[in-house]
C-alpha positions as CSV (number, residue, x, y, z in Angstrom):
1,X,170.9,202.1,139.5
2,X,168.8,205.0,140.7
3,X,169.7,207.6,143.0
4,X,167.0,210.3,144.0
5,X,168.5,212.9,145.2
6,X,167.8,213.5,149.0
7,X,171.3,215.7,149.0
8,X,172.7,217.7,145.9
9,X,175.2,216.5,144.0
10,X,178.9,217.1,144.0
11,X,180.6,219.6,145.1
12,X,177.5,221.7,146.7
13,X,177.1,219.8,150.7
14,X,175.1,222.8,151.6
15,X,172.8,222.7,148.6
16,X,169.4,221.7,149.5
17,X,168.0,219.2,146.4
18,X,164.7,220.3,147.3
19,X,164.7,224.0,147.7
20,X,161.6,226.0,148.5
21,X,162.1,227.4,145.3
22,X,162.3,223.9,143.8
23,X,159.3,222.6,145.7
24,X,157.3,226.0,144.7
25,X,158.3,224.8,141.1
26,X,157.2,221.2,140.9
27,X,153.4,222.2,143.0
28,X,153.0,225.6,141.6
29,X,154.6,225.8,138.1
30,X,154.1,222.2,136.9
31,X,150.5,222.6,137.6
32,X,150.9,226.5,136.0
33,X,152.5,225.3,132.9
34,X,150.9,221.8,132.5
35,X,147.7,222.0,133.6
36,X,145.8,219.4,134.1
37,X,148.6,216.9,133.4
38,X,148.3,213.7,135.1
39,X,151.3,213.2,136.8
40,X,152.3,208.8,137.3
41,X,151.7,207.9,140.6
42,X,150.5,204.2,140.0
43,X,152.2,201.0,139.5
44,X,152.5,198.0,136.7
45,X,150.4,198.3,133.5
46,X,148.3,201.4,134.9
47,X,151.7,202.8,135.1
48,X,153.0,201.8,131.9
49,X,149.2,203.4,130.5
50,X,149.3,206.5,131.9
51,X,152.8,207.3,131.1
52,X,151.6,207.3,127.2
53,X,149.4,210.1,128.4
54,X,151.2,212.1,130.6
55,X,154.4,213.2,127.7
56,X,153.5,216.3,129.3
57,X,156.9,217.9,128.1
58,X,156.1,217.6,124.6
59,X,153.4,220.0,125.7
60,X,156.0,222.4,127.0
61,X,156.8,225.6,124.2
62,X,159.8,224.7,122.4
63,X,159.6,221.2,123.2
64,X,157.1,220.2,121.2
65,X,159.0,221.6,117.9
66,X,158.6,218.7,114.9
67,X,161.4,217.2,113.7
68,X,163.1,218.4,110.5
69,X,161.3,215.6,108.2
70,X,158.0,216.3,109.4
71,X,157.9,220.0,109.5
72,X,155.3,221.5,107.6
73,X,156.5,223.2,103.9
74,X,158.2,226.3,103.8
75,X,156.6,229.2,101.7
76,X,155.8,229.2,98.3
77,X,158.4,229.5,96.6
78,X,158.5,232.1,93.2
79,X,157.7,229.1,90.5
80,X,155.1,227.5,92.3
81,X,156.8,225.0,94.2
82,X,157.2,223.8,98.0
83,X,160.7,224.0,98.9
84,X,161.4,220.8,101.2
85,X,164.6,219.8,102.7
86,X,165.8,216.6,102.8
87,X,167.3,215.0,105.7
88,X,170.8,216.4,106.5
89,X,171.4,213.2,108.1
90,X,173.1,209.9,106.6
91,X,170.8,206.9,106.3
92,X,173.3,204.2,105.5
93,X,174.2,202.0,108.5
94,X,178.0,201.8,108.0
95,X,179.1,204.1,110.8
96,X,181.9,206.6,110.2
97,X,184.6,205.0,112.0
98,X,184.5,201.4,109.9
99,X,186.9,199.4,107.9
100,X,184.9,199.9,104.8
101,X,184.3,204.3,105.5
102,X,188.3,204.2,105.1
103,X,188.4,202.2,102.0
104,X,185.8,203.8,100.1
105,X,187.9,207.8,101.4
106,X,191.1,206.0,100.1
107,X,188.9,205.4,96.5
108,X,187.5,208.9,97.0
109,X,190.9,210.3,97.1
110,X,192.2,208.5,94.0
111,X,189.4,210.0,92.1
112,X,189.8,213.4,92.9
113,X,193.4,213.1,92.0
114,X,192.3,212.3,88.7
115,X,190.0,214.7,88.7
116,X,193.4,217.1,89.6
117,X,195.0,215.7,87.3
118,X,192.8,216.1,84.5
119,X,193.1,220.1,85.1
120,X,190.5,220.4,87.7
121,X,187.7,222.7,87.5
122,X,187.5,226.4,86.3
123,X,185.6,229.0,89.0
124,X,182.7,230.2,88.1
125,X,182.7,233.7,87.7
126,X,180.6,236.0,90.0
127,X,177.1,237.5,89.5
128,X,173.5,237.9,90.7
129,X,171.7,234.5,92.0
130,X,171.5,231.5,89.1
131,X,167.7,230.0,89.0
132,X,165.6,227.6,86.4
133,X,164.7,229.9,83.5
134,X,167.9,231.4,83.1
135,X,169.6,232.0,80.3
136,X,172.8,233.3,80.2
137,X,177.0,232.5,79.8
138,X,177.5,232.0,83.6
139,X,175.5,228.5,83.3
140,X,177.6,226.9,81.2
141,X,180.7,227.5,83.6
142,X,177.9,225.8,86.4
143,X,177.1,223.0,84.3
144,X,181.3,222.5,83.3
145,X,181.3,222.2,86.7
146,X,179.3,219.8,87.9
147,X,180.7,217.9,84.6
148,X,183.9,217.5,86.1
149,X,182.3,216.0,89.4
150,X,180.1,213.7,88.3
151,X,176.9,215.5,89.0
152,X,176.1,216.1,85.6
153,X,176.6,213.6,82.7
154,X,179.1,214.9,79.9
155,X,176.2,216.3,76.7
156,X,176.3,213.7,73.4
157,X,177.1,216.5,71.6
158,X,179.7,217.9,73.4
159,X,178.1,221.2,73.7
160,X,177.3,222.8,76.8
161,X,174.2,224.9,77.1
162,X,173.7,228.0,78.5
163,X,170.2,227.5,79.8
164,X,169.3,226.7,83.3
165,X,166.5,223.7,83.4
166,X,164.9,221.2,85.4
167,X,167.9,218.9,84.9
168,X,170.2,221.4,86.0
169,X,168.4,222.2,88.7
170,X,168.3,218.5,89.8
171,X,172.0,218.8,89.5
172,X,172.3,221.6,91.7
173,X,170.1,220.3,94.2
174,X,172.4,216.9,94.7
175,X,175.2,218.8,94.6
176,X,173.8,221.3,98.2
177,X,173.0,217.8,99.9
178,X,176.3,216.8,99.3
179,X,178.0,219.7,100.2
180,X,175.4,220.1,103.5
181,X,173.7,223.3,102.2
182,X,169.7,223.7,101.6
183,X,168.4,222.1,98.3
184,X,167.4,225.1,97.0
185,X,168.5,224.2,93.4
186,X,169.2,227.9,92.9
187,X,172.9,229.4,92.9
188,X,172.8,231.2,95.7
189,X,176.2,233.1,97.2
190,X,176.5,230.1,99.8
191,X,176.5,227.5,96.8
192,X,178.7,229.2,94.4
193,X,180.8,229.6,97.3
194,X,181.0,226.2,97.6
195,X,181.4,225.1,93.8
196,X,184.4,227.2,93.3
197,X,186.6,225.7,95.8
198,X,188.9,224.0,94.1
199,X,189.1,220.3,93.0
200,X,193.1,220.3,94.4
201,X,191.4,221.7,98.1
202,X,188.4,219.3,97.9
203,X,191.4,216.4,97.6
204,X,193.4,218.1,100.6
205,X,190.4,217.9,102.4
206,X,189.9,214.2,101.7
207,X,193.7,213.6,102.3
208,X,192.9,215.3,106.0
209,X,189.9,213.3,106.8
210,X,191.2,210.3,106.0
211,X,194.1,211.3,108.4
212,X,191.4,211.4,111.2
213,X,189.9,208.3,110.2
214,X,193.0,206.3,110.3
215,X,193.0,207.5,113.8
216,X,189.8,206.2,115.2
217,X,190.3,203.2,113.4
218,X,193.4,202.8,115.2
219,X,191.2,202.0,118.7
220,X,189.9,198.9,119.4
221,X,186.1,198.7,118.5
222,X,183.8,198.6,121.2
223,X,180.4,197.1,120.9
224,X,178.6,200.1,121.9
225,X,179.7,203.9,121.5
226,X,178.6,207.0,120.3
227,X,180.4,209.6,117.9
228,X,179.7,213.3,117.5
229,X,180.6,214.2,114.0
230,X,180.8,218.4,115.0
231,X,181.2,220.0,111.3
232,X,178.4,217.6,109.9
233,X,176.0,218.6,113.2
234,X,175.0,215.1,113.3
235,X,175.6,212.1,116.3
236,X,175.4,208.6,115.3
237,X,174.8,205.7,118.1
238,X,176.8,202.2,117.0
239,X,175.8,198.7,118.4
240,X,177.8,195.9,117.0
241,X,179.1,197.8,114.1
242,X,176.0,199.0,112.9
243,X,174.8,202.5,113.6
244,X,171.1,202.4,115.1
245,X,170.2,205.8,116.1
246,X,171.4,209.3,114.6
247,X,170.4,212.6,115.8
248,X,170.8,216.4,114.7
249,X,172.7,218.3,117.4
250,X,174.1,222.2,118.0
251,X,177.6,222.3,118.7
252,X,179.9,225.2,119.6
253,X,180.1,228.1,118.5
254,X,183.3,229.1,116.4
255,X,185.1,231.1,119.1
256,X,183.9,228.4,121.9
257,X,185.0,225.5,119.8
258,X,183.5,221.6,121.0
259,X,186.5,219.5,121.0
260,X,187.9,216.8,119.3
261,X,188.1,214.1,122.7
262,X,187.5,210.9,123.5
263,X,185.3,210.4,126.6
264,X,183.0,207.6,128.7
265,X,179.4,208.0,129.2
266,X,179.4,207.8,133.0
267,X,175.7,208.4,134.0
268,X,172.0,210.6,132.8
269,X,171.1,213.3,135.0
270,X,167.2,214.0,134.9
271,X,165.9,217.0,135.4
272,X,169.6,218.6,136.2
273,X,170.8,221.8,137.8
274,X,173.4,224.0,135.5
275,X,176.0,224.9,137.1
276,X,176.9,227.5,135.0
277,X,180.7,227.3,133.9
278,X,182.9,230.6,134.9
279,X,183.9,231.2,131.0
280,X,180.0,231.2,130.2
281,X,179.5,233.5,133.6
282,X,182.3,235.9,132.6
283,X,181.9,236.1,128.8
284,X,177.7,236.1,128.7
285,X,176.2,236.1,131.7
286,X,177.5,238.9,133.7
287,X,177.9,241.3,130.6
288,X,174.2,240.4,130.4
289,X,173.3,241.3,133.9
290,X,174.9,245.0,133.5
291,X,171.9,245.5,131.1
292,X,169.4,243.5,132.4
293,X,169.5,242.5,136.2
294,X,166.2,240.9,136.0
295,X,167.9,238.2,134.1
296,X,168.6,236.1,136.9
297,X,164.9,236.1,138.4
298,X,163.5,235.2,135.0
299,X,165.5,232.4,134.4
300,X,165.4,231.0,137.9
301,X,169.0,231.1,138.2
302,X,170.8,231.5,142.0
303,X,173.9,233.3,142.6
304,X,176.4,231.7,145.5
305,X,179.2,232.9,146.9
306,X,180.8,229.0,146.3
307,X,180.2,225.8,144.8
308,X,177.8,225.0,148.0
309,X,178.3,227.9,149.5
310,X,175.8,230.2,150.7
311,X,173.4,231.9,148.6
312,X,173.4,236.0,148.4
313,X,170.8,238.2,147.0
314,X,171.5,239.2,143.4
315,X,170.2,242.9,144.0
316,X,172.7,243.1,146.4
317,X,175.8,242.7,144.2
318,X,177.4,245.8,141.8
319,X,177.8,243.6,138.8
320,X,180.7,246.0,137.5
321,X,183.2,245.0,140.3
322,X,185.7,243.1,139.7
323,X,184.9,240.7,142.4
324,X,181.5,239.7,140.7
325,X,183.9,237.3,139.1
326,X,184.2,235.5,142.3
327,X,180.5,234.2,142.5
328,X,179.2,230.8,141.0
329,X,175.7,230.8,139.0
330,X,173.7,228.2,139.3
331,X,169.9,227.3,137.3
332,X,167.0,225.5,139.3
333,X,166.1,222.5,137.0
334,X,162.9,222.9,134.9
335,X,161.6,223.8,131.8
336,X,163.3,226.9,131.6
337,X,166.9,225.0,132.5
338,X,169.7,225.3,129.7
339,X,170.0,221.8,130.0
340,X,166.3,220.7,129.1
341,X,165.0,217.4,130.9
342,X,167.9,215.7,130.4
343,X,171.8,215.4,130.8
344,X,174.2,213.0,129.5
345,X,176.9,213.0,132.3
346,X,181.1,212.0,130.9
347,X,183.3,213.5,133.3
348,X,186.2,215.3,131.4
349,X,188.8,218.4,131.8
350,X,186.8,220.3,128.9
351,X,183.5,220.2,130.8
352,X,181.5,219.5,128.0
353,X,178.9,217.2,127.9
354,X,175.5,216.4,125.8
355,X,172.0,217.4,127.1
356,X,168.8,218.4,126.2
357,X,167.5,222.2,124.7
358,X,164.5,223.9,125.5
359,X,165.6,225.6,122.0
360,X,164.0,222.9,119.4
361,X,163.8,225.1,116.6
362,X,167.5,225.5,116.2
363,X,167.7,222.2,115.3
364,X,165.7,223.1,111.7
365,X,169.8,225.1,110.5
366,X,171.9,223.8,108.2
367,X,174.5,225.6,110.2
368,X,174.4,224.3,114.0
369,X,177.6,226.2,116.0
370,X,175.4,227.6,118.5
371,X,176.7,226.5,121.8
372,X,179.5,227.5,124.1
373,X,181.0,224.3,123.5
374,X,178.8,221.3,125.0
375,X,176.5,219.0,122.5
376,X,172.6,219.8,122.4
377,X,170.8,216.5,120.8
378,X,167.7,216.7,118.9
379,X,165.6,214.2,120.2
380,X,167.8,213.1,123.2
381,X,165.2,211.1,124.7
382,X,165.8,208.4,122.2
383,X,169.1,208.4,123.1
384,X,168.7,208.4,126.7
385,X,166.5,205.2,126.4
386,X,169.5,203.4,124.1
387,X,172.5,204.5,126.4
388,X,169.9,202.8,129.3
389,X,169.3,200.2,127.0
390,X,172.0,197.9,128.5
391,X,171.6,198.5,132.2
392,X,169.1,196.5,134.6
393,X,165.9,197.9,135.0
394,X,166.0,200.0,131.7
395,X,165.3,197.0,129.6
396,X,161.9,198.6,128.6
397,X,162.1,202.1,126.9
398,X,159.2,203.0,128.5
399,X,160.8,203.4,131.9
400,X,162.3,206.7,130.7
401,X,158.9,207.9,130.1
402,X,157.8,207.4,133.5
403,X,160.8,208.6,135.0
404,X,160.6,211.9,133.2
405,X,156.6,211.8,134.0
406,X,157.9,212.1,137.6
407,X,159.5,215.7,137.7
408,X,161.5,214.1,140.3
409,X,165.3,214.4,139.6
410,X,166.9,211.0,139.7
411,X,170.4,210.3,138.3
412,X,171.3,206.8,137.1
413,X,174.7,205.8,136.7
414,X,175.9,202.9,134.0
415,X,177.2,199.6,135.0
416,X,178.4,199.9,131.5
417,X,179.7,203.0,130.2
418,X,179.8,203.9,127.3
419,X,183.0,205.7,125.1
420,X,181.7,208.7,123.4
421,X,184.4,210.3,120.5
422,X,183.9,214.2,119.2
423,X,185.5,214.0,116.0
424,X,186.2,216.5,113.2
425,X,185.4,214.8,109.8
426,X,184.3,217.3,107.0
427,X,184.3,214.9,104.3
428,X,183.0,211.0,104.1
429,X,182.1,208.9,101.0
430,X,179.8,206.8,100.1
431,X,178.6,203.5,98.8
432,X,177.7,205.0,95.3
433,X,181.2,206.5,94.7
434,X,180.2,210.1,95.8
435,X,181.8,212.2,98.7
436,X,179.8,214.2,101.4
437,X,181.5,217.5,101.9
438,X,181.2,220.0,104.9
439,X,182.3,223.7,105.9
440,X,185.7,223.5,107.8
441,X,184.0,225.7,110.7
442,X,186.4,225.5,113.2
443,X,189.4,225.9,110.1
444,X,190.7,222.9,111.5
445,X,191.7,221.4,108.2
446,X,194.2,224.3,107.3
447,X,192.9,225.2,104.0
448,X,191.1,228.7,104.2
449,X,188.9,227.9,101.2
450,X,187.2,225.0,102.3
451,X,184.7,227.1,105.2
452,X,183.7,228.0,101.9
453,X,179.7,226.7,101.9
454,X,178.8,227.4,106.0
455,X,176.0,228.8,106.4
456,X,175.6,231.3,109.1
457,X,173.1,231.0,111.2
458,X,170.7,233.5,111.4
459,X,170.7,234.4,114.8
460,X,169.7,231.9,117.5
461,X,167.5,233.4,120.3
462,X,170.2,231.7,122.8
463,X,170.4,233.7,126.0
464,X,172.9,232.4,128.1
465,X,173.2,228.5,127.5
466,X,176.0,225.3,127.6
């Protein structure tokens, strides 16, 4: 059902929903930032109509940000060429956590055993960047390489050349998607990174994964749940067995790991206040306000002296004291929120939860450990509508639409929640025989080698954020 809120939520009695601060936003700054936006006001198909037009938070900077697959080609690269990713995400329907996912890691494992067995592969030494037109001894160790994994098929002649071609690159390029790197085809220091782990740690790592999916498997499956895969920065949403939605999402960062739990989707929040956690408050935000005390004003955010407690006047307070630590932070919802449009409420002792980002771009990494710990979701909306999908009133997606179309907060919460597992899996087969590989970026898997291939992100514009 719907709630709007006429009081705050909990704790926070003496929190006024509708503060002059949040009724200056929705009549001065939506009409600021969205001009002339039509905002829904009618009822039945007119409704249903004007909702189509009035998406006015894909209008919004950063919100508007294209999705990896239809963003435009990067530069030009030296030899002519558009470099393109592919998709980072899986495209078969057999979710992680199946019957047939474990059977096709426990064949995975056999084969790299014999791939162990068999003497493995030999490191390739170091040197400047590998690329097509190259000609030298290094390539042959590459191409012995790939040999051994079944990337490259072993030469008629039994002789392995020393010159980098098309083929090779092809080689090189299936090898970065399966290993979640850009398909640069070049041998970059990420790549050869990743090549030289060893085949007896790329078996170790399968032997650990498959620990983790005998876990899961060990539940009873539900007919609806979501899973967060955090290493392989992807969520995948399963009906009946099948999966029917996966999205891109940021997880946290290294030193404020997301955890491995099981939780229930209890309820979405629109348009959602941030109560800013105390770790965030004491680690980011007040460091940050030492330096810059106009933070606060900038991004709308209210300082209390309690979780609904009165509010006190930021220029007021020494931000070196000790007892700044005392005060809660909290963020007025819109577009500027932490949160985006949009949280995914599942109660747990973590306090970590999925939501929306005004941040879209961050979605286009390889590497996604950006957060402080909670889940961002690339095109959370979509999710929003199937995690409603089951509830009375939400039968057609386009009730989402209208509700956001509002800018009135409402929270809904599920007759029928929904489980939600974080899990750790850095390495999954596939149908064909091959095995995905990811960076161990949490070193969760207890082999130092295998963060081997991450690639750090280059830098991500964050402020202070979930």
């Amino acid at each position: 059902m719907i709630m709007r809120h006429t009081e705050p939520r909990t704790p926070g009695a003496g929190e006024a929903r509708h503060s002059p601060s949040r009724r200056r936003w929705l009549s001065g700054a939506w009409a600021g930032a969205l001009g002339a936006v039509t905002i829904l006001t009618s009822v039945g198909a007119a409704q249903d109509a004007q909702a189509q037009r009035a998406r006015w938070w894909e209008t919004l900077p950063g919100f508007s940000a294209p999705r990896e697959t239809e963003r435009a080609p990067r530069a030009r690269e030296p030899d002519g060429q558009r470099a393109r990713d592919a998709s980072d995400l899986r495209t078969d329907p057999m979710p992680f956590r199946s019957a047939e996912m474990l059977e096709l890691m426990e064949r995975a494992a056999s084969r790299y055993q014999q791939i162990v067995a068999a003497g493995g592969w030999r490191p390739i030494p170091a040197g400047p960047m590998l690329r097509e037109g190259d000609i030298e001894g290094r390539v042959a160790f590459v191409r012995s390489r790939l040999i051994r994994e079944g990337f490259l098929p072993v030469p008629r002649d039994g002789q392995v050349s020393t010159a980098f071609d098309g083929g090779l690159r092809a080689a090189i390029m299936r090898f970065q998607s399966r290993y979640g790197l850009r398909a640069t085809g070049r041998i970059d220091r990420v790549t050869l990174a990743s090549l030289n782990v060893s085949a007896t740690n790329r078996l170790a790592q399968i032997r650990v994964n498959l620990v983790r999916l005998r876990e899961l498997m060990a539940r009873p499956q539900e007919p609806r749940y979501v899973l967060v895969n955090i290493p392989a920065f992807q969520l995948e949403a399963v009906t009946g067995g099948a999966v029917q939605l996966r999205h891109r999402v940021i997880v946290g960062k290294p030193d404020r790991q997301t955890p491995s739990i099981i939780v229930t989707i209890r309820g979405v929040n629109f348009f959602p206040y941030w109560r800013v956690p105390d770790s965030v408050a004491h680690l980011d935000l007040i460091p940050r306000l030492k330096k810059d005390p106009e933070y606060l004003e900038r991004e709308h955010i209210r300082v209390l002296r309690a979780w609904g407690g009165e509010e006190i006047d930021a220029r007021s307070v020494d931000w070196s004291h000790p007892d700044a630590k005392a005060l809660k932070f909290r963020q007025e919802p819109g577009r500027w929120n932490a949160l985006g449009l949009v949280r995914i409420d599942m109660p747990n002792e973590h306090i970590v939860y999925m939501h929306d980002t005004p941040l879209k771009t961050l979605f286009g990494q390889r590497g996604r450990a950006f957060s402080a710990g909670c889940v961002r979701v690339e095109g959370v909306f979509d999710l929003v509508k199937w995690i409603l999908s089951g509830e009375s009133g939400w039968d057609d997606p386009r009730t989402v639409d209208q509700v956001l179309a509002t800018g009135e907060a409402q929270d809904v919460k599920l007759a029928q929640p929904i489980p939600v597992y974080f899990t750790y899996l850095t390495a999954w087969a596939n149908r064909d025989g091959s095995v995905d590989f990811r960076a161990d970026i949490y070193g969760r898997d207890g082999v130092k080698d295998l963060l081997a291939g991450y690639e750090r992100p280059t830098g991500s514009g964050d402020g202070i954020a979930p």
